[in-house]
N, C-alpha and C positions, 0 to 999 in steps of 0.2 A: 504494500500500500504506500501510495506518495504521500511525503510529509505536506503538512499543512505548510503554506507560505504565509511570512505575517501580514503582508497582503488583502490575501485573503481570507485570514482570519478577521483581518480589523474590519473588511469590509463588511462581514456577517456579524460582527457583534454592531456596527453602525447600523444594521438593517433590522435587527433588535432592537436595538435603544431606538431608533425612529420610531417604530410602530408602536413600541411601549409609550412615545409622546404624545403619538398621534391618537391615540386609545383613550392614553387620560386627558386629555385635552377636550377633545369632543365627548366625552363624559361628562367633563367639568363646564364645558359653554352648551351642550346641545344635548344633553340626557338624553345618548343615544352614543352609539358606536360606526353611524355611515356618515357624519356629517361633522364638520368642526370647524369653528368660529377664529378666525386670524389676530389673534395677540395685537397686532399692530394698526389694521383698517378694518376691524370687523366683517370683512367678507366671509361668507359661510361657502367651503368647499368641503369637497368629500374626503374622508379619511385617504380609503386606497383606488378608488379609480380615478385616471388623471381627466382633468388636470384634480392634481390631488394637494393636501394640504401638504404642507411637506415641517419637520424639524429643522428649525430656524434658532440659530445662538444670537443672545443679546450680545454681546461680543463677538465680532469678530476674530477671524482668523482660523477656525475650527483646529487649534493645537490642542495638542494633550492634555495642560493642566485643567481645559475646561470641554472638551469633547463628550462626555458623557457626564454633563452635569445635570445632574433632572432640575434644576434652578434655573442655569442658565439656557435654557433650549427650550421652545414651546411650539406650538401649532403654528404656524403662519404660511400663510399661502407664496407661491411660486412669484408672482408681481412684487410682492414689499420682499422676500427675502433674496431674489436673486437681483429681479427691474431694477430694485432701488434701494438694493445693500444693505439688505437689512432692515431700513424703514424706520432707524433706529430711533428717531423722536418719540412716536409712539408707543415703541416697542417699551423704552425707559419709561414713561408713563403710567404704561399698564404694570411693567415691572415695581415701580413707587408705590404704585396703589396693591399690590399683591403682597409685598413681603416690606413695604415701608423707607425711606430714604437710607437710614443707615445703614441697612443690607445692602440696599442697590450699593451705594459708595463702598462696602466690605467686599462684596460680590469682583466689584471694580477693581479694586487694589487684588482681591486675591486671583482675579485672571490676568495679570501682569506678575505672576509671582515665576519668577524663573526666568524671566526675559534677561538676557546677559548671564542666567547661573545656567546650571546645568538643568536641560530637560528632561521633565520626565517620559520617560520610553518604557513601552509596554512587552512585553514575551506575548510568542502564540501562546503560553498559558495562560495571561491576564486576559485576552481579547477571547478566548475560550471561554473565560469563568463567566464575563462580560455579556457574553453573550447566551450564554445559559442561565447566567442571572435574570436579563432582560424577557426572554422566551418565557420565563416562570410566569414573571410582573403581569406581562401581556395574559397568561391561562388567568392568573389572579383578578384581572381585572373583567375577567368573561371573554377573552378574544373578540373576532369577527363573528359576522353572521356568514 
């Protein structure tokens, strides 16, 4: 059997933690699992068929200390996270009003943590655990229809 690539690991734990955002997301704005309301312009798209709502980070850059932050990463549609980078006025907005100003600023400083130090880097066993952590979240939270 061919070893995993970390690659392709990380791309399967990212496609976990997406679906696990996109799950509680549209749970949380549309008590329901096919539909979900965008963090930033309130647009309502669909979980999985495109155009679909996609896991959008309040910070840029999708590096490691904040890639699978379930904080920093919410629903937003395809237009504010890719169109217009993010969409990040709003995005911070919603983020103040959900977790409060001193978080967002904590949030902030601690996704800049390591810029200039050393990065953190993941093993195909961390991106394995990751993504079987994530796959659970998703059963726990009732899956798809």
């Amino acid at each position: 059997m061919k070893k995993p690539t970390l690659t392709k690991v990380k791309k399967k734990a990212w496609k976990q933690f997406s679906l696990f955002i996109r799950l509680r997301d549209s749970l949380k704005t549309m008590r329901n699992n096919r539909q979900c309301k965008c963090i930033s312009c309130g647009t309502i798209k669909n979980t999985r068929t495109r155009p679909c709502i996609q896991a959008g980070h309040f910070i840029a850059g999708r590096h490691n200390a904040i890639l699978f932050s379930e904080e920093m990463v919410n629903g937003q549609c395809y237009h504010c996270n890719m169109g217009l980078k993010g969409n990040w006025v709003p995005y911070e907005e919603a983020m103040v009003e959900m977790y409060g100003q001193e978080r967002v600023a904590e949030l902030k400083r601690l996704s800049k943590v390591g810029v200039g130090q050393k990065r953190i880097k993941y093993t195909i066993q961390d991106y394995l655990d990751i993504e079987a952590k994530y796959k659970k979240k998703v059963i726990d939270l009732g899956g798809f229809e």
